[in-house]
ZALONU-149345 format. One line per 10 residues: their letters; for each residue x, y, z of N, C-alpha, C, O, CB. Coordinates in pm, 1 decimal. Each point is the difference from the previous one (the first is absolute). Glycine has a CB too. Layout:
// residues N
A> X/Y/Z/X/Y/Z/X/Y/Z/X/Y/Z/X/Y/Z; ...
// end
This chain:
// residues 177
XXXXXXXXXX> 924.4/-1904.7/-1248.6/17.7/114.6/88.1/2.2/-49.7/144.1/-61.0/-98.2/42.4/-54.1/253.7/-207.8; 197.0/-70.9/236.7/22.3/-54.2/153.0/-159.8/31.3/104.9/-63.2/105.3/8.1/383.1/-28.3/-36.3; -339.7/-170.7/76.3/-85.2/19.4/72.3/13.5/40.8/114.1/80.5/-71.8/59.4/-145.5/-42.4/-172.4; 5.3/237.9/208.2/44.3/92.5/130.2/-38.1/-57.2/121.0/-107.4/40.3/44.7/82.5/160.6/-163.0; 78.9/-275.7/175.9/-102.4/-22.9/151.4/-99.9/115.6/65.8/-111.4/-16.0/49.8/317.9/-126.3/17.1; -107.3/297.9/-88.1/-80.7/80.3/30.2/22.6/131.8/-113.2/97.1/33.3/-68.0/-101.7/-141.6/332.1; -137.7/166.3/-247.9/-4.1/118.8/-91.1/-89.8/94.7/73.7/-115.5/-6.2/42.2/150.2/-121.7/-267.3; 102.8/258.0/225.3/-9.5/105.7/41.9/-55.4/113.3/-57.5/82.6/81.9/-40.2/60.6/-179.7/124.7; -293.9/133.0/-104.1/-36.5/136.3/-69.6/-30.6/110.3/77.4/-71.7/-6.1/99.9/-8.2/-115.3/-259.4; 141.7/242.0/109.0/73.0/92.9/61.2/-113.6/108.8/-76.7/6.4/36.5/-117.4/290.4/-143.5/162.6
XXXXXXXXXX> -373.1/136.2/28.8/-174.6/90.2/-89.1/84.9/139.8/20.4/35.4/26.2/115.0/-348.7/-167.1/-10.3; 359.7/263.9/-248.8/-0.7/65.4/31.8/57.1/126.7/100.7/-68.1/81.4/62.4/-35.1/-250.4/-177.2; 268.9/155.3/107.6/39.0/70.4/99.9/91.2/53.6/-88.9/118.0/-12.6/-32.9/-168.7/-103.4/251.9; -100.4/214.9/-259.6/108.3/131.3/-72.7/-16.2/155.0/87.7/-70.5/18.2/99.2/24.0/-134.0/-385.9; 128.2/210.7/222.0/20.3/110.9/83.7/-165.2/49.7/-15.3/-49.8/66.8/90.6/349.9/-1.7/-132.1; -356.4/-91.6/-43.6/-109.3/103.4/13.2/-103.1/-37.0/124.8/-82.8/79.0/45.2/101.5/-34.8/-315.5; 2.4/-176.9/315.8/-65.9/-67.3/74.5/66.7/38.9/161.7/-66.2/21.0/101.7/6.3/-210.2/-319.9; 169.6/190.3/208.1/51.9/21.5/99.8/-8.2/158.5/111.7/-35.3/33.3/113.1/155.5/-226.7/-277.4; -48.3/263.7/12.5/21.6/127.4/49.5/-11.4/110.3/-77.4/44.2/113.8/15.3/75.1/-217.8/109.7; -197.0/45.7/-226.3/-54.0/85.7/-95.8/-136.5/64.8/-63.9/-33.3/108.7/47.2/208.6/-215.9/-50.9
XXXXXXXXXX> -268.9/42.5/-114.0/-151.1/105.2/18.8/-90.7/-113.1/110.4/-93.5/59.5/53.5/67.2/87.3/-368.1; 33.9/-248.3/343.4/-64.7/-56.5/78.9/77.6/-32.6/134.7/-75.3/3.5/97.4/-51.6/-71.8/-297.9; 244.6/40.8/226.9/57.4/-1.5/67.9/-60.1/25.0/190.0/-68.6/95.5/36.3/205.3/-47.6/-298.2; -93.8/-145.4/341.2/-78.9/-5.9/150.3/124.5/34.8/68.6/101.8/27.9/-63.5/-305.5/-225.4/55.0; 196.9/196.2/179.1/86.2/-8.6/61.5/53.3/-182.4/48.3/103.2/-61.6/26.8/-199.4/342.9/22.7; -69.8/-308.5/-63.9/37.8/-161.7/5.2/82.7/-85.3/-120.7/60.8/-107.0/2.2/-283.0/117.5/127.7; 206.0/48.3/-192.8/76.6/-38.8/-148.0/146.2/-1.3/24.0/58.4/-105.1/26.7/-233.5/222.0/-180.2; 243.5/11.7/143.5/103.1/19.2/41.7/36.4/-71.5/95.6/84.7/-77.6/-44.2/-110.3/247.3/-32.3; -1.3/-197.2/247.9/-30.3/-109.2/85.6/99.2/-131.3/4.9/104.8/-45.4/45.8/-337.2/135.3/-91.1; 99.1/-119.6/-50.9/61.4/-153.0/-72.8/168.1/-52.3/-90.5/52.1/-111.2/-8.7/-334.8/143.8/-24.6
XXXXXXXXXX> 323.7/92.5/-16.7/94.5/-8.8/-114.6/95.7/-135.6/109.8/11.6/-117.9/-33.6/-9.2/446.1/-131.0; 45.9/-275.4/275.7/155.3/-79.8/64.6/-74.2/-133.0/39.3/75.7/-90.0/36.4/95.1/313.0/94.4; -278.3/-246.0/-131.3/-80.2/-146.4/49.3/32.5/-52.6/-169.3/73.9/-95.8/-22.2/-329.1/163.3/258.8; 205.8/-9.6/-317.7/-4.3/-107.4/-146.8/138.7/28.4/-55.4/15.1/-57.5/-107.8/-290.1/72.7/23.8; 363.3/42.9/116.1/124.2/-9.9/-30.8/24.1/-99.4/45.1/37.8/-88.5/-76.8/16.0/273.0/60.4; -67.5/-219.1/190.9/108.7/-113.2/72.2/-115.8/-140.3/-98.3/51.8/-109.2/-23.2/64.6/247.5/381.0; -216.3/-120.0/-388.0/-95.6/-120.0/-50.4/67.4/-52.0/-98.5/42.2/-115.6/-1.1/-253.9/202.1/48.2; 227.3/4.7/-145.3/67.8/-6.7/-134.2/126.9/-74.3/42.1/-6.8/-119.5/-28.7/-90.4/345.9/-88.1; 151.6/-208.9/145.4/150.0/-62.3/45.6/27.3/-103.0/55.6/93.7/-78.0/-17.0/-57.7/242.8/37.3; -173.5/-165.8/92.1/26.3/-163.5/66.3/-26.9/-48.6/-159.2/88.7/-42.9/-73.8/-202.8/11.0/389.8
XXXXXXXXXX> -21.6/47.3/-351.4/-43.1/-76.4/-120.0/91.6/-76.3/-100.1/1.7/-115.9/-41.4/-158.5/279.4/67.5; 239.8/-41.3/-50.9/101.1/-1.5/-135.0/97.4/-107.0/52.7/27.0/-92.1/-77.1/-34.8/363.9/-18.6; 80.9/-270.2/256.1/81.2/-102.1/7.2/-47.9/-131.1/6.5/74.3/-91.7/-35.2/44.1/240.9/119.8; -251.0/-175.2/-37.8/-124.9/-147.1/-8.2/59.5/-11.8/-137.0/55.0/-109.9/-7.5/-334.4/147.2/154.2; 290.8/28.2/-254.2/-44.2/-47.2/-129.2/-138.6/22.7/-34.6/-54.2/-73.9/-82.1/216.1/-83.2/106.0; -209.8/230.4/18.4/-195.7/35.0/-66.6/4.8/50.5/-118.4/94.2/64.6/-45.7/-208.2/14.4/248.9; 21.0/-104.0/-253.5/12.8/88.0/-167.0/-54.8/139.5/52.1/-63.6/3.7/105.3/-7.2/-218.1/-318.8; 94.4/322.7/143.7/-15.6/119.9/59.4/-118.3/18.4/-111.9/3.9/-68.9/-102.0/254.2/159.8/227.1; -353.6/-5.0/-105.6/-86.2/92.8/-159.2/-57.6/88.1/63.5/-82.9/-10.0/90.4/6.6/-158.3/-265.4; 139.9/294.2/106.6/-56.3/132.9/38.2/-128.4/15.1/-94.0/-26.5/-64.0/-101.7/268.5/175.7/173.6
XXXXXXXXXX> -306.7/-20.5/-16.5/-79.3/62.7/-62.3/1.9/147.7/-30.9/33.4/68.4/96.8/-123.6/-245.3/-15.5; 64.6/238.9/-184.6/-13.7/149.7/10.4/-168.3/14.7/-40.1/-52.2/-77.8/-79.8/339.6/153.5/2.0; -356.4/25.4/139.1/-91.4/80.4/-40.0/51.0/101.1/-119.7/92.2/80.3/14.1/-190.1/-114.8/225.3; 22.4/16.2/-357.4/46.3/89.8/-117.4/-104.4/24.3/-55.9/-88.8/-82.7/-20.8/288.5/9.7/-21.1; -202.1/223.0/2.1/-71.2/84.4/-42.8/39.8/93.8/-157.8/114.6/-27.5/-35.7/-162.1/6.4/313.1; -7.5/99.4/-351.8/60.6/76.6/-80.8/-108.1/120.9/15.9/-103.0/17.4/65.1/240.0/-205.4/-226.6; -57.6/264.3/65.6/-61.6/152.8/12.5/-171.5/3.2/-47.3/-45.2/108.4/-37.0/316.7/2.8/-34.5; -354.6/-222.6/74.3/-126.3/16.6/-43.2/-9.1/-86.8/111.2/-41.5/-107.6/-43.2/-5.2/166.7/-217.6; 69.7/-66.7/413.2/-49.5/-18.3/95.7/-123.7/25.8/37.2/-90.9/-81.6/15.1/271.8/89.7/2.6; -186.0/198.2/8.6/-139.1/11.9/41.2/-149.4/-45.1/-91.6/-111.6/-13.0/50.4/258.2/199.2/67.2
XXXXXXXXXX> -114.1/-202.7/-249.1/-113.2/-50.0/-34.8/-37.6/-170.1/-5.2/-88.3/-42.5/-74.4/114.9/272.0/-38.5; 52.8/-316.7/201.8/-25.5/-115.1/25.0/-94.0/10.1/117.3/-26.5/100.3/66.3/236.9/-184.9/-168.2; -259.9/-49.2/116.0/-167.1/10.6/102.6/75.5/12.2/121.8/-47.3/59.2/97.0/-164.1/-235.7/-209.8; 348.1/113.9/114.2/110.4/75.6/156.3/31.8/99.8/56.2/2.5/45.1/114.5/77.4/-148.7/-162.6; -45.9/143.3/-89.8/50.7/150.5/-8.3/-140.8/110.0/53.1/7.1/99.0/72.8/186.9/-174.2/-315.3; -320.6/12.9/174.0/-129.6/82.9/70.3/-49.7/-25.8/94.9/-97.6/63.7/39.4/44.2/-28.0/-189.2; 125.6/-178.2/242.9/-53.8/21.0/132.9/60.4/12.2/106.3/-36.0/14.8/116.7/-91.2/-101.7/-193.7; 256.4/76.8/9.2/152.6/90.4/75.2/62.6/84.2/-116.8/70.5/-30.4/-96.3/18.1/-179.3/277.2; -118.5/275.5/-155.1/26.3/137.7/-86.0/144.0/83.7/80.7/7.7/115.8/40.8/-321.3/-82.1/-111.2; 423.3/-151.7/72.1/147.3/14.9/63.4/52.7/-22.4/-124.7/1.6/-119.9/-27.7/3.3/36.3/279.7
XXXXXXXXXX> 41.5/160.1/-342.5/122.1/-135.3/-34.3/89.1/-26.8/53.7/32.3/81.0/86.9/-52.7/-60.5/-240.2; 114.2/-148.8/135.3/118.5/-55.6/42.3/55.6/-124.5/-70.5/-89.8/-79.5/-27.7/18.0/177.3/228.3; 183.0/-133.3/-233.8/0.0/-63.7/-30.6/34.8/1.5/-126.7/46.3/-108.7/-34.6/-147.2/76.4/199.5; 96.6/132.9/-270.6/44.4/1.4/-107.2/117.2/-67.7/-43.2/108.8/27.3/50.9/-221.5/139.8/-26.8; 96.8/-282.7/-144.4/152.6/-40.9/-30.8/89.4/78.9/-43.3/-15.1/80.8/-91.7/-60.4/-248.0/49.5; 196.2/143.9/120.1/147.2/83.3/-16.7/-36.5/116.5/82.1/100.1/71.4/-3.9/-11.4/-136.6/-249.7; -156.3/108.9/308.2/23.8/89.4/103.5/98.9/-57.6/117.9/16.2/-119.7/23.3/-251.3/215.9/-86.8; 291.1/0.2/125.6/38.4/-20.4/175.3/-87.4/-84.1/121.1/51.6/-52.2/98.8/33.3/286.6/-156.6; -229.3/-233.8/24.4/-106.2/7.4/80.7/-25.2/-162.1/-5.9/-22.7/-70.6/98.3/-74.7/340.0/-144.8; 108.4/-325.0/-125.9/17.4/-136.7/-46.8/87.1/-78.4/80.7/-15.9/-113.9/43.9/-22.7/188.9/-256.3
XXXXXXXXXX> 153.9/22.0/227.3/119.5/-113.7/-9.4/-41.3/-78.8/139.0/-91.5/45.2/68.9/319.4/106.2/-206.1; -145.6/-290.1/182.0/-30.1/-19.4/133.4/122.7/63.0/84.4/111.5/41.3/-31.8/-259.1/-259.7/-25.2; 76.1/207.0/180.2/76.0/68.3/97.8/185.5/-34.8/7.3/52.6/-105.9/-34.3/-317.9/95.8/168.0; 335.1/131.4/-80.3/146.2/-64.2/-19.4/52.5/-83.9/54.3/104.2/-58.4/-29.8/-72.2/203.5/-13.1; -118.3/-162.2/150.9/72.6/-121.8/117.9/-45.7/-189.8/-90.3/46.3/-113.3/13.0/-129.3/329.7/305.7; -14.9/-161.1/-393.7/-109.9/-92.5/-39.6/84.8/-11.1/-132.6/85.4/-82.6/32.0/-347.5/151.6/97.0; 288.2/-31.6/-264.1/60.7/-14.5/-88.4/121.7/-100.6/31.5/-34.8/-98.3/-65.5/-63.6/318.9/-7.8; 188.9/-245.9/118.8/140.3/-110.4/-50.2/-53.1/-166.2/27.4/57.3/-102.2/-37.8/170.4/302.3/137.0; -346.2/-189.2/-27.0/-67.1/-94.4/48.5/-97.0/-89.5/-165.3/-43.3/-113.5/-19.8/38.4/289.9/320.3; 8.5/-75.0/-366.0/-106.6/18.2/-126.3/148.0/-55.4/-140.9/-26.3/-28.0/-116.9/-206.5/320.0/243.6
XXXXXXXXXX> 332.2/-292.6/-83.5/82.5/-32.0/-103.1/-6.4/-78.3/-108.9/5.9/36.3/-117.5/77.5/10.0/265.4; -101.9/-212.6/-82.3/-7.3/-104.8/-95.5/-139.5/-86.4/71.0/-9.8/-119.8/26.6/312.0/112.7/-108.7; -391.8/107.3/98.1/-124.2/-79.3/8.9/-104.0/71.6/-79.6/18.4/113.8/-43.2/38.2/-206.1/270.8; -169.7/21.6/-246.9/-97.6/16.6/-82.4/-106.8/124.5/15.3/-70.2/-11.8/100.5/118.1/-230.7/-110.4; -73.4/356.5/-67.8/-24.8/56.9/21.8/-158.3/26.9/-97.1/-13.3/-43.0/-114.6/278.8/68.0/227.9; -363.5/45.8/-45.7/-148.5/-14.8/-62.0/-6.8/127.9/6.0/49.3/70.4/88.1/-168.9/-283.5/-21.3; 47.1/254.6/-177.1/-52.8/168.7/38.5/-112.4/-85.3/-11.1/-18.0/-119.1/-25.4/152.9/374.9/-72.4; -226.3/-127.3/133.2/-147.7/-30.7/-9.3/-103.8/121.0/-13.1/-4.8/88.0/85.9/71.9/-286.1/51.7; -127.3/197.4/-219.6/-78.8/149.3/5.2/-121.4/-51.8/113.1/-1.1/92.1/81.7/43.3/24.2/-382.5; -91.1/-165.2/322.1/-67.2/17.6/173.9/11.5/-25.4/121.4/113.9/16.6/43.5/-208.1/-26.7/-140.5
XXXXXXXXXX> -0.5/-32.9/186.4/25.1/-57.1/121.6/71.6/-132.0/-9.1/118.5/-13.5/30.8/-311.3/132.3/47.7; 98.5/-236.5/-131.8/109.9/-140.0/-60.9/4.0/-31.3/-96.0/-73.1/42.8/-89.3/62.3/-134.1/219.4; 124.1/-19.8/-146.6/71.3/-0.8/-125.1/-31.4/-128.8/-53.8/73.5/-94.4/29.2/109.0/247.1/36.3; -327.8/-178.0/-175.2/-42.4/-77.1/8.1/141.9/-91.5/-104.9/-7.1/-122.7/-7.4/-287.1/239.2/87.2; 386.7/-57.6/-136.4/121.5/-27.4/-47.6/51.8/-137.1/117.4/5.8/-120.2/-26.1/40.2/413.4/-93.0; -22.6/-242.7/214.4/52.9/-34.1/126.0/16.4/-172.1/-19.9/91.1/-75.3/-34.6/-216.7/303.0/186.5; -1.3/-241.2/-113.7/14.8/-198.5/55.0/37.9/-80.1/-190.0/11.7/-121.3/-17.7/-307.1/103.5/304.8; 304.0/96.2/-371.3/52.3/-47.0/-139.6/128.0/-58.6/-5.4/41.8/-111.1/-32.7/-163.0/277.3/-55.5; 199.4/-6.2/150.9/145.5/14.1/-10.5/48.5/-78.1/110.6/116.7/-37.4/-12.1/-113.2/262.5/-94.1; -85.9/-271.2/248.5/97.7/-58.1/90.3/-20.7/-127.8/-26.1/62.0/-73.6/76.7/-50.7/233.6/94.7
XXXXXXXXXX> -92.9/-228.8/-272.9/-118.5/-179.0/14.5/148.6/-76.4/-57.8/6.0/-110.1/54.9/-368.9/153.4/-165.5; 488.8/-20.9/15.1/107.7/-16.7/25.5/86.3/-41.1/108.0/88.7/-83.9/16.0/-156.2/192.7/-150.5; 9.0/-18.4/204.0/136.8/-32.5/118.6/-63.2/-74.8/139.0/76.0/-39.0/88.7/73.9/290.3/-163.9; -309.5/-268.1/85.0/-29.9/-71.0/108.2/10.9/-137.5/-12.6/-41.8/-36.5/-109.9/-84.0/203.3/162.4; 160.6/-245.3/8.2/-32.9/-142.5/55.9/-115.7/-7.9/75.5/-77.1/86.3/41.7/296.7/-131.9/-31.7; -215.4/-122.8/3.0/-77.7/-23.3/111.0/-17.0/34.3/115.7/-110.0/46.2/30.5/129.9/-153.6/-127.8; 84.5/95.1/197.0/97.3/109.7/116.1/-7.5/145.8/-41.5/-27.8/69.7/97.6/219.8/-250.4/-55.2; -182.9/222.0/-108.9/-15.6/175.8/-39.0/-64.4/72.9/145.2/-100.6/-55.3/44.4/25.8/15.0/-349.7; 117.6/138.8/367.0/-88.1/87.6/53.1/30.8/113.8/-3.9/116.1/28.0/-30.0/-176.3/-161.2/140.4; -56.6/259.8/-74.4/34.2/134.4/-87.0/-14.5/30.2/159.0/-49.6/-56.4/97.5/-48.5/110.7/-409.1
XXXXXXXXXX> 190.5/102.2/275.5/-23.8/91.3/120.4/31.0/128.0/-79.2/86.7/5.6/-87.2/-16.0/-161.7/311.9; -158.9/271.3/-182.2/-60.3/68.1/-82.8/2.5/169.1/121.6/-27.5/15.7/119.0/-140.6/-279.0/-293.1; 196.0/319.1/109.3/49.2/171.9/131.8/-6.9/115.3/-87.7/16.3/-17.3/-120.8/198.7/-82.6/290.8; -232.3/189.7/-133.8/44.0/120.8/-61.8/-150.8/94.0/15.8/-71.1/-12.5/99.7/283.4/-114.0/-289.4; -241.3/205.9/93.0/-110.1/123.8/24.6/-74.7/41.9/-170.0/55.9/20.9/-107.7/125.4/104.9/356.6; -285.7/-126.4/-221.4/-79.7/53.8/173.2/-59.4/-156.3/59.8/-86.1/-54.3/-69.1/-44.1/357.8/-15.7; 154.3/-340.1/151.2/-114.4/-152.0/50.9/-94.0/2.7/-21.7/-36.6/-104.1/-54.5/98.0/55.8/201.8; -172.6/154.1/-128.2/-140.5/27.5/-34.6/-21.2/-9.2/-149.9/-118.6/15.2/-29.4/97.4/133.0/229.7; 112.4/-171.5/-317.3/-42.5/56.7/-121.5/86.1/-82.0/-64.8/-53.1/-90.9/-63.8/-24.2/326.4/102.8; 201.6/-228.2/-40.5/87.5/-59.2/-129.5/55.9/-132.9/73.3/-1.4/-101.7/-69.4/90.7/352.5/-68.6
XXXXXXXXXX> -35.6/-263.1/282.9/-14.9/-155.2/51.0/-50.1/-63.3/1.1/30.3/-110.3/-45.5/20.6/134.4/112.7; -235.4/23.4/21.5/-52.8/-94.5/-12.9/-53.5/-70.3/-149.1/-25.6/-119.1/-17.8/1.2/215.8/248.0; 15.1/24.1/-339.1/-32.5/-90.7/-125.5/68.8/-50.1/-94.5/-43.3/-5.5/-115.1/-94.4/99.3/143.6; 243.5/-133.3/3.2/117.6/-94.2/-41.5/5.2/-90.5/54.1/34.0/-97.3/-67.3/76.2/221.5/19.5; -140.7/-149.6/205.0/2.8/-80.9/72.4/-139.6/-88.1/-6.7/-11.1/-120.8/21.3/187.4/269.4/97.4; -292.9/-42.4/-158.7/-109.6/-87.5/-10.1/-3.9/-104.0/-149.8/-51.4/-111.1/-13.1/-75.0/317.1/173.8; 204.1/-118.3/-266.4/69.3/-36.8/-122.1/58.3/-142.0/16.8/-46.9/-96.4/-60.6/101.2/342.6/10.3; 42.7/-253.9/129.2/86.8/-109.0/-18.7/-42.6/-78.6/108.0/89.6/-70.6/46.3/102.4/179.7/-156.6; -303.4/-118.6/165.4/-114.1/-81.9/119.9/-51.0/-72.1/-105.3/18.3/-121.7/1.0/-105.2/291.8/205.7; 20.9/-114.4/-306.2/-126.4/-20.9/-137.1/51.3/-98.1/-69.9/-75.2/-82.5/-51.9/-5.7/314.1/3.2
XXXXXXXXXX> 240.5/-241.0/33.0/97.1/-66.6/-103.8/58.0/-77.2/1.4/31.5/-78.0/-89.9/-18.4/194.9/49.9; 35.9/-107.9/228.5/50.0/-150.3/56.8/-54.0/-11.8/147.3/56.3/52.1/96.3/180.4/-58.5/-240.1; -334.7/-56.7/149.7/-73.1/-28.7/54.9/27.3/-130.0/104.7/-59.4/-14.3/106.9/-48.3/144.8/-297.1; 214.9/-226.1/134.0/43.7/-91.8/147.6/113.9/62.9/27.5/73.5/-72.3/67.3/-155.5/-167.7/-102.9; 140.7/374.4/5.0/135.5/28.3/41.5/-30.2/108.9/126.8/-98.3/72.7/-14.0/227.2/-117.0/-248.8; -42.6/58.6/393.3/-0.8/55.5/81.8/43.2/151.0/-65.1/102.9/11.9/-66.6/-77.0/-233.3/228.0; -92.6/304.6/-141.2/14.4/162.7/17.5/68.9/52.0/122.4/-24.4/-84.8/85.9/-184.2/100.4/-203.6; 263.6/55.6/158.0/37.7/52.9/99.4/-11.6/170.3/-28.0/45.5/45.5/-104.9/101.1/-277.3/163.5; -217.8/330.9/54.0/49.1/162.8/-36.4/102.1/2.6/139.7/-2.4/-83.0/90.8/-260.1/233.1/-230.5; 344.8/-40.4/130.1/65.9/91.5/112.9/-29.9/90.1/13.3/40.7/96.6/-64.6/95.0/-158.8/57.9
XXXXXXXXXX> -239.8/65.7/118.8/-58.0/157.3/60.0/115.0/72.8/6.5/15.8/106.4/-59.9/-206.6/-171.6/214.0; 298.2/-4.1/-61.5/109.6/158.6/-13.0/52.1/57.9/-81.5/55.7/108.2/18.7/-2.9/-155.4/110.6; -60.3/-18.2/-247.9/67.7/12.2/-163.6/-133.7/108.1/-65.1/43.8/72.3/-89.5/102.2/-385.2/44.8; -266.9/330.4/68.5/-65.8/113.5/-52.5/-77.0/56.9/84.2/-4.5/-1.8/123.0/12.7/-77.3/-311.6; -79.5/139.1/95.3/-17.9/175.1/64.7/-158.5/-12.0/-85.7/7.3/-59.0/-107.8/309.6/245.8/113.6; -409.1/-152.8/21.3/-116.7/53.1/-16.5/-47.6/167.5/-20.3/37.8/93.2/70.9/-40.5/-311.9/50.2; -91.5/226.4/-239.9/3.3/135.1/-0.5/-97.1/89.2/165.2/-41.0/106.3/46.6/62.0/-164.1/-379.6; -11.0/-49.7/349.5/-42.3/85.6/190.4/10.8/-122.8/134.2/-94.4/-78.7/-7.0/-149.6/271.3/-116.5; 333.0/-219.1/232.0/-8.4/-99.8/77.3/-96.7/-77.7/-5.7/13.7/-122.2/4.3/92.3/229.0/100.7; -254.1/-28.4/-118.7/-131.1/-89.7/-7.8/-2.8/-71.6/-99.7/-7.5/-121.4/19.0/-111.5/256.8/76.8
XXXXXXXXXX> 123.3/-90.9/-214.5/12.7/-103.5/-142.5/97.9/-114.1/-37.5/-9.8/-94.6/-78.1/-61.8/290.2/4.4; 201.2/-139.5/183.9/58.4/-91.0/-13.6/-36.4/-172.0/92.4/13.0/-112.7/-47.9/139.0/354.5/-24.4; -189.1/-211.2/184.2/-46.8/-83.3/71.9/-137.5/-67.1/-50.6/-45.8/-113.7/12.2/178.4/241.3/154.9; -170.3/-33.0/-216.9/-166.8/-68.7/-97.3/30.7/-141.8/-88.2/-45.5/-114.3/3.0/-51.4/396.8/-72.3; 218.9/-198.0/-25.8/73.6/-75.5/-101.8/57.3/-129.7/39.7/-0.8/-94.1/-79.3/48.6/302.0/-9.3; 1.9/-218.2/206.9/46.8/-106.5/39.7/-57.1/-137.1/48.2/33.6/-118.1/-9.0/79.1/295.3/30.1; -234.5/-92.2/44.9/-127.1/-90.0/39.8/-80.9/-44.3/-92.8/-87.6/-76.7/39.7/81.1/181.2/135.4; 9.8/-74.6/-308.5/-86.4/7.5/-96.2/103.1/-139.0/-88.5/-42.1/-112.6/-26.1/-84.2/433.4/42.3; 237.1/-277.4/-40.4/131.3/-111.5/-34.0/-46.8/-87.8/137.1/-68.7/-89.6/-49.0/321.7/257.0/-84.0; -250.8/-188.8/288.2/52.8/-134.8/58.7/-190.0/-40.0/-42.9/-20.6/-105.0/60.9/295.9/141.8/200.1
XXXXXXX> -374.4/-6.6/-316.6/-140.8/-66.2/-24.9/76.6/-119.0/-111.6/-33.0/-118.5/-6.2/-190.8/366.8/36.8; 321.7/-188.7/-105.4/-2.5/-27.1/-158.0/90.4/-101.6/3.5/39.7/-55.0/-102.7/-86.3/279.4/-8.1; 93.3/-262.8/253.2/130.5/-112.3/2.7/123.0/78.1/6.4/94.0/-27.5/74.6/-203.9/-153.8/-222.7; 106.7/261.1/82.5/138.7/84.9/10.9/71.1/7.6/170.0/-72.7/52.3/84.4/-41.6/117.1/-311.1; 223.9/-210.1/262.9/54.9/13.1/130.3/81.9/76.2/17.2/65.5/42.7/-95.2/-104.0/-209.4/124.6; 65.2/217.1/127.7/60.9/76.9/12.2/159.1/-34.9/38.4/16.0/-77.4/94.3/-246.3/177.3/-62.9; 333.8/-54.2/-90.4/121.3/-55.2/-14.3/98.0/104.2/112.5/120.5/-20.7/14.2/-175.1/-83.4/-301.0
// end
């Protein structure tokens, strides 16, 4: 299997997140920043891997569902899908659902494609919750490989959390890209 100089994970930029049951104004915000990201990326050659947050109709009785008592996220809903600007980007790259915050799936499916040189850069929403623990995820897993986040690439479920999140990632090595 080809090994990526860089790998791009994309936390989560579905409609429900955006502009839907959880949905921010900062969310929305972000979409034309991780579009132009996605694109520089894609012409670099980065490996792309989305993520979706996925849920099913016995949501609220998960320990999530009872301490966010939102649903969203249901597979095959509208709310699932990722965003439209965000989908053609999602074509022929690797895609993870995940029923929580991270995807302990995650550093399995990418340990393939890193090298030695490998470095990740890692965006999307919420930073406080599903970035940073993917990011703390794939900190745990490759451990001499450089991390990078893009503050402008996500959105926090409140400016404060997001900035928490970030400071909490640059403790963890994680840099800011």
């Amino acid at each position: 299997m080809k090994q990526a100089k860089r790998i791009v994970v994309v936390i989560d930029m579905q409609n429900d997140f955006i502009s839907g049951a959880l949905g921010t104004p900062e969310a929305k915000a972000i979409v034309p920043a991780v579009v132009a990201r996605m694109q520089a990326e894609q012409e670099a050659g980065s490996l792309l891997v989305f993520t979706r947050d996925t849920h099913g109709p016995d949501y609220l009785t998960t320990l999530e569902g009872k301490l966010l008592p939102a649903p969203h996220c249901e597979k095959g809903t509208e709310g699932w899908e990722l965003a439209r600007e965000i989908a053609p980007f999602a074509q022929n790259a690797i895609l993870v659902d995940k029923p929580t915050f991270g995807s302990v799936a995650l550093p399995a499916l990418l340990r393939p494609h890193v090298g030695p040189d490998t470095e990740f850069l890692i965006f999307g929403l919420c930073t406080d919750v599903c970035v940073a623990s993917n990011a703390l995820l794939l900190r745990a897993h490759f451990p001499n490989h450089r991390i990078f986040v893009a503050p402008d690439c996500c959105a926090g479920i409140t400016p404060q959390s997001h900035e928490a999140a970030l400071t909490t990632m640059a403790m963890c090595q994680i840099q800011q890209a």
